[in-house]
N, C-alpha and C positions, 0 to 999 in steps of 0.2 A: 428495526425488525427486518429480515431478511424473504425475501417473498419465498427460497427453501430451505428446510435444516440438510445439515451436513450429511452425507451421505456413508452408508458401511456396509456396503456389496462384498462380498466375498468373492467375485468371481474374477477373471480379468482377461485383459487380449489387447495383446502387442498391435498395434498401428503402424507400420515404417515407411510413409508414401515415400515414392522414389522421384522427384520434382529436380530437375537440371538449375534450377534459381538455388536451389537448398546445398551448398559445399560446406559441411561441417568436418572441420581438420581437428577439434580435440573436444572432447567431454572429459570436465574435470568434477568430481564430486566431494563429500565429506557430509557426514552423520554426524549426529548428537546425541543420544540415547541413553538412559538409567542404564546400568547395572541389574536392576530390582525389575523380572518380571514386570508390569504391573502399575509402574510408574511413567508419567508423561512425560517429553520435551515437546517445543513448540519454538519452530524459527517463525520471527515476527517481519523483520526486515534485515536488508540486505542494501552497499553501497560499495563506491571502489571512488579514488579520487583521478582516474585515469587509464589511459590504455595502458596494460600489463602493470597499473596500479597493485595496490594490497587492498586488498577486498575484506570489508569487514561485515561483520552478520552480529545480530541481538535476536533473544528469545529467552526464553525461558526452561527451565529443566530441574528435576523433584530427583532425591536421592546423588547417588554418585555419579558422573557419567563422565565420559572418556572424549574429551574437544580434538584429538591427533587421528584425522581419519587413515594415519598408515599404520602398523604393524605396532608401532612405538605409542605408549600409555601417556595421556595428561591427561590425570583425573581432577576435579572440581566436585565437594559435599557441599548440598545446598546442609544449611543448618536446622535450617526448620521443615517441617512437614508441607508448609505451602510454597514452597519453593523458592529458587532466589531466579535471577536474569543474570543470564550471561554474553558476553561479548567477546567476539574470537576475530582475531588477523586469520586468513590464511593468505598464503603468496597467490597473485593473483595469474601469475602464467602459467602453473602446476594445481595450485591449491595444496601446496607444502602448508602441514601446520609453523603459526610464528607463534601466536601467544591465547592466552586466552582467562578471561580473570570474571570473577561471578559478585554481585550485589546481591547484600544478604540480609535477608530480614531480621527482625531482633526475634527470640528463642524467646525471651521473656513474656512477651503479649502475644493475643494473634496478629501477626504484622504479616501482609504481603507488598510484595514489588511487581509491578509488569513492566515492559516495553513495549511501544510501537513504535519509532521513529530513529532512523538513525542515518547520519551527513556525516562525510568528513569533508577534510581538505587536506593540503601538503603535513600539517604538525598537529588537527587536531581531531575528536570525535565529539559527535553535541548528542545526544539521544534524550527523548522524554518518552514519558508514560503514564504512569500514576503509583501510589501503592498506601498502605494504611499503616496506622499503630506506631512506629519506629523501624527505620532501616536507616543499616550502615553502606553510604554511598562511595564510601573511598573502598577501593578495590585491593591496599595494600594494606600494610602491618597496620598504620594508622586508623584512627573514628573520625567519622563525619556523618554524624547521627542527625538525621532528619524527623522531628513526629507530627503526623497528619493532625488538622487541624479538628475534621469531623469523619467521614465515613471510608472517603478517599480523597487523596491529594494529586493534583499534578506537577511533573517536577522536572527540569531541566539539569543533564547533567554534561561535563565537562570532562574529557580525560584527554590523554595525549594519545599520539598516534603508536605510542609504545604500551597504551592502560592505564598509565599513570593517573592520580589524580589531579585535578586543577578547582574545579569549584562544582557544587551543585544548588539550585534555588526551586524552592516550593512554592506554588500557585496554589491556592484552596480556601474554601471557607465549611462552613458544617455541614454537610451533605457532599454529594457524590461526585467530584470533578478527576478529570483526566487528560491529560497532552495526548493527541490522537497524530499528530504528526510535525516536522520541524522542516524550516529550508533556510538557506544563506546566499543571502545576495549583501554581504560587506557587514551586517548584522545580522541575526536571530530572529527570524519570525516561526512565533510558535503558534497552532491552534489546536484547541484543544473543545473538551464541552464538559458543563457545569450545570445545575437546580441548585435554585434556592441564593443564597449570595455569596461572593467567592472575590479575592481580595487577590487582585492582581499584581499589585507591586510587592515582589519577593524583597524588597532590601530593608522591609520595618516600619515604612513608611504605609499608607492604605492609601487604594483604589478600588474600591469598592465597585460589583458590577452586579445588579440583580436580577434572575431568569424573569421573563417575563410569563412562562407559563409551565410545561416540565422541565425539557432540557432545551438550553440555549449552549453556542457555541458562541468563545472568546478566542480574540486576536491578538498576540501581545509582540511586542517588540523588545527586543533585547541587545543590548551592544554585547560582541566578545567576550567581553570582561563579565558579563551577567546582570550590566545594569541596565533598569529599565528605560527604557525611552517612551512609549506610551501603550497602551493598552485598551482595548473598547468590548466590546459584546454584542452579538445579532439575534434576534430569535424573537417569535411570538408566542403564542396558548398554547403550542403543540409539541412536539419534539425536533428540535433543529438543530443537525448536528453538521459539523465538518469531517471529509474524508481524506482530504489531500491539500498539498499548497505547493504552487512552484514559487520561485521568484527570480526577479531579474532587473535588467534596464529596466522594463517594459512595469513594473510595481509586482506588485501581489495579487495571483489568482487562486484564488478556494475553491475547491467540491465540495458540493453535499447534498444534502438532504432536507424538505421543508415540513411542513404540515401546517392547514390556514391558512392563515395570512401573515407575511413578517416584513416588517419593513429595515429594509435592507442598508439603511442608509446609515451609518454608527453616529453622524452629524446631525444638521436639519439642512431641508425640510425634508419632512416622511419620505419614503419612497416603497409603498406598500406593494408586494408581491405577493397575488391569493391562490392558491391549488385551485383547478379546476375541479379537482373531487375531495371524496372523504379522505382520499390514501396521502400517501405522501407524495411529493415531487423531486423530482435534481433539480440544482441549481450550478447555476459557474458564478463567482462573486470578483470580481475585478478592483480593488485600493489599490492609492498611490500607495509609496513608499511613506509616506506622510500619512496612511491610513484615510484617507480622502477616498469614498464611494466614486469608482468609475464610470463601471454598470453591470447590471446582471441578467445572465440569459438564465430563461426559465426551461429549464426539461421538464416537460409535462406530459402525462399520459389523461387520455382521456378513455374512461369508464375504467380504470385503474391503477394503478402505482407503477414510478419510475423511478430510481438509486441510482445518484452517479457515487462511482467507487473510487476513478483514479484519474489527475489529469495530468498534464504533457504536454511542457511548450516546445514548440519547432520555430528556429530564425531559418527561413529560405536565403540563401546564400547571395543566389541572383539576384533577388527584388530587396532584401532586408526587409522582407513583411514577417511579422511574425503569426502562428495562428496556436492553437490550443488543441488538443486531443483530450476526451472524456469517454472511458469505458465504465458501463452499467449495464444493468438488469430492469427489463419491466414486464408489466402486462399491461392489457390492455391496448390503444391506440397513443403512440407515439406523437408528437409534434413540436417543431421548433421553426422561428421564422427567420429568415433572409435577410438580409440588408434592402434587399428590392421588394418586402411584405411578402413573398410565398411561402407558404405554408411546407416545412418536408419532412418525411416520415413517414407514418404509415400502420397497417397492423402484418404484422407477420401470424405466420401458421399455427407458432406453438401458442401457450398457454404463456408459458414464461419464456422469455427469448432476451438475447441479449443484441449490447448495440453498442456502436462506435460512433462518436461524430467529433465533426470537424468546424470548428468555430474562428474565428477572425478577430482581427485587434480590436475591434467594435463591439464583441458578444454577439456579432449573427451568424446562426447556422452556415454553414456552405455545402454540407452534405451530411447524413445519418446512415449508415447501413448496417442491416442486422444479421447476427447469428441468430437461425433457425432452424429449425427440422425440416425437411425437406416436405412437401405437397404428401401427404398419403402415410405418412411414417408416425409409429407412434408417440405420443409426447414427448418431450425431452426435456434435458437442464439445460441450457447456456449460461454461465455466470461468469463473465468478464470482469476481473478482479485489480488488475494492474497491468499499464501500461508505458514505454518508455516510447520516444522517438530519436533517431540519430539523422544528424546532415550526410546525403552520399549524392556529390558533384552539387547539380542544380534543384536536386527534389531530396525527397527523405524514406525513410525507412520508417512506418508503424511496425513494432511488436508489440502484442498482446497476449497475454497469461490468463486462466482463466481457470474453473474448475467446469467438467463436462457430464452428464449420463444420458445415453444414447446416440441418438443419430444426430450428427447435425454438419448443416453448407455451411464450409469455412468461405466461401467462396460468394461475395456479396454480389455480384453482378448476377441478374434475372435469367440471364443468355445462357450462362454456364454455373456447373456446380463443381464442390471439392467435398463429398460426403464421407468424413470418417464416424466408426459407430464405437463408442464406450461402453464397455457393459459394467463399470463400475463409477463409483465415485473419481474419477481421472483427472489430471490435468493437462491442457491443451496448452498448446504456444503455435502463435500463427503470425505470419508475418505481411502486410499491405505496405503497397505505397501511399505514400499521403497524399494521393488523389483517393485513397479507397480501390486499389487496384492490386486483383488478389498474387501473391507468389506462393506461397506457403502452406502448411499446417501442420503440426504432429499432435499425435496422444499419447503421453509416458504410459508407461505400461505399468502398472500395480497390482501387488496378488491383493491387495486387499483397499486400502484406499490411498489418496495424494490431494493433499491440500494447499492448493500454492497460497504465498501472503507479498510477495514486494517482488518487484521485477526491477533492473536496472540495463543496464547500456554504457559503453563506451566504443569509442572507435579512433580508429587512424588507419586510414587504407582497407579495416577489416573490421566486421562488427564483433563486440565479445559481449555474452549475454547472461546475467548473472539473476538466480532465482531461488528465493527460498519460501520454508514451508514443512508444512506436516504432513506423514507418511508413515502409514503401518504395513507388516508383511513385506513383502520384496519388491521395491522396482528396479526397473531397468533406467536408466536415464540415459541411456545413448541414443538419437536421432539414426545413427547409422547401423548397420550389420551387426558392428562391432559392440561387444556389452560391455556396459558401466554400471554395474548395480551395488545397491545399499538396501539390509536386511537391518529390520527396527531391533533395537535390542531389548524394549521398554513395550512399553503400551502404545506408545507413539515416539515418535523421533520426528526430530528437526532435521532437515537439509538444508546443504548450499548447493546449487552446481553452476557451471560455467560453461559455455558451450561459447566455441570462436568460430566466425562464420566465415569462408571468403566471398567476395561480391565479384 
């Protein structure tokens, strides 16, 4: 549950603070949009496997739509009324379209498809999501017919870095399961969340995992090839889902979200984690590569609900320490503790406000600061949606994506403010160092709304910053003077854009 629904203000107003740290040298865009009045697209996620990499994007889109954000026509017919998911190269130093091929539900039953999650590397693409009834997963002339086992299935799919096919495998059992995101550290770790029982090993063989209460979130392991290597499950009585996973040297970090009490440990013995309230909590969940429980930091709000959404590992360069970034949403009283027991956090102004923190290879806080409305200003959104971190020299660079309505200090420090005002459903992108030290902020300008979903990052010498998402009406996506704008063709439309920064 989302502490707000989505927002559809009609009105809008350009933000373009003039900040000497901010040298944006290109905004590059591309749209996705029906044909058909009336019909949705929806970009999900967005990745690149490098600087001036190809940059690929998944989402979804209903009727005809046109993937060649220049002058030049590649149309894609979803076949069915509920639409298929699509996946597009564009060049990533222009945003020239390369290619772009759609997964298509079967016409026969009601079958849907979604995506959330998409990785590549030098030769391949991995994405999961979920979808029901029968879909054809190979993207060319050939069938690679998948059918859901009960309500929804989640699925792992394989193609080349051309679209091509290579292999897809199904997670699921009779009730309601989904891949909610994918990472690759030399294998596949997928997590996804599932009710009821849900049979992990894709290869025919079972591994059975049972929710312990509504929804529980699974872990699975996958080599390359799509075979399993192991698989486990977390969750109590409540709803316990995952948001995120990075991976690395360093094993497997998860975001998410708790309710009760869960014990977090997929082993023995117990390692029982309780909500300090009715609501929900964040959590960061730390496994080896062996799926071995590290530890888990609790984000807890006290007298109401806290969502982590996205997390973000940073190796500091100097020290080789590594630490974790988590952006969310809460109310109520914030708190997280130290490695030395202190308590940090806090309650901020608004109602709902959002927060950034900063954790360590041990799961202790090292600091939390929030987006809020400024002292005296009236409520407002903050909703921090995704974030990415890059290495520059000895420290790093936070960016963060968000969606915004009204006032709010990009600017976390008590001393000083950075107040931009949204008058619509907007999205923001701000940039900290990873001390929490502000430089930045913009608000994309929207006649009507902008909904961002997956942020990404690369660099060498220069950051390039790559984001997608849904958008009605016209925005603008330029940071600078200069406009970049994308008009919806459909009900809503999906974007990519790319913004290169110099430091």
């Amino acid at each position: 549950m989302k502490l707000t629904s989505k927002i559809t203000a009609i009105c809008a107003l350009l933000l373009m603070p003039s900040l000497a740290k901010a040298q944006f040298i290109g905004t590059y865009t591309s749209s996705v949009g029906s044909s058909v009045a009336g019909l949705p697209a929806k970009g999900s996620d967005i990745t690149t496997n490098g600087i001036n990499g190809p940059m690929f994007s998944t989402g979804s889109f209903t009727g005809t739509a046109d993937f060649d954000p220049t002058a030049s026509t590649y149309n894609l017919t979803a076949n069915s009324s509920n639409g298929a998911v699509y996946v597009q190269q564009l060049h990533s130093a222009s945003s020239v379209f390369v290619w772009a091929v759609a997964i298509q539900p079967s016409v026969s039953s009601p079958s849907t498809v979604t995506s959330s999650s998409i990785i590549a590397d030098n030769d391949y693409i991995y994405i999961t999501g979920s979808f029901s009834g029968t879909v054809d997963f190979d993207p060319g002339a050939a069938i690679s017919n998948l059918t859901a086992s009960g309500g929804k299935d989640a699925y792992v799919l394989k193609l080349t870095t051309a679209g091509a096919f290579v292999w897809v495998r199904k997670i699921g059992g009779v009730s309601d399961d989904a891949g909610v995101c994918i990472s690759n550290n030399g294998n596949l770790n997928i997590v996804g969340t599932f009710s009821g029982t849900i049979d992990l090993d894709p290869s025919g063989l079972t591994l059975n995992r049972t929710s312990n209460g509504l929804k529980d979130f699974f872990v699975l392991k996958l080599t390359t090839a799509g075979n399993m290597l192991w698989g486990t499950s977390i969750g109590g009585t409540g709803d316990d889902v995952a948001t995120s996973v990075v991976s690395g040297s360093y094993g497997i970090v998860i975001s998410g979200n708790y309710e009760a009490t869960v014990d977090f440990n997929p082993d023995t013995p117990v390692y029982n984690v309780t909500n300090v309230d009715s609501g929900a909590d964040g959590f960061l969940l730390k496994l080896s590569d062996a799926g071995v429980m590290g530890w888990v930091a609790n984000i807890n709000s006290v007298g109401g609900q806290a969502y982590a959404t996205d997390v973000a590992h940073f190796l500091q360069e100097s020290t080789q320490k590594s630490y974790f970034f988590v952006c969310g949403e809460f109310i109520g009283t914030l708190q997280m503790t130290t490695a030395k027991g202190k308590v940090v956090g806090g309650t901020p102004n608004n109602l709902n406000a959002g927060y950034v923190l900063r954790v360590d290879a041990n799961g202790f806080a090292e600091w939390i600061k929030f987006l809020d409305n400024p002292a005296g200003t009236p409520q407002s959104v903050e909703e921090p949606s995704t974030i990415s971190v890059v290495s520059m020299y000895n420290t790093g660079i936070v960016y963060v994506a968000g969606q915004t309505l009204g006032t709010t200090d990009y600017d976390a420090d008590p001393a000083t403010s950075y107040n931009l005002t949204a008058s619509n459903g907007s999205t923001f992108v701000m940039r900290w160092d990873t001390d929490g030290v502000f430089d930045w902020a913009y608000v994309i300008n929207p006649s009507s709304y902008d909904w961002p979903s997956s942020f990404c990052t690369s660099h060498g010498g220069y950051a390039q910053l790559y984001l997608t998402g849904t958008f009605g009406g016209t925005v603008d996506f330029d940071f600078t003077p200069a406009v970049n704008s994308r008009t919806a063709t459909g009900a809503q439309d999906a974007y990519s854009v790319k913004w290169q920064e110099n430091w």
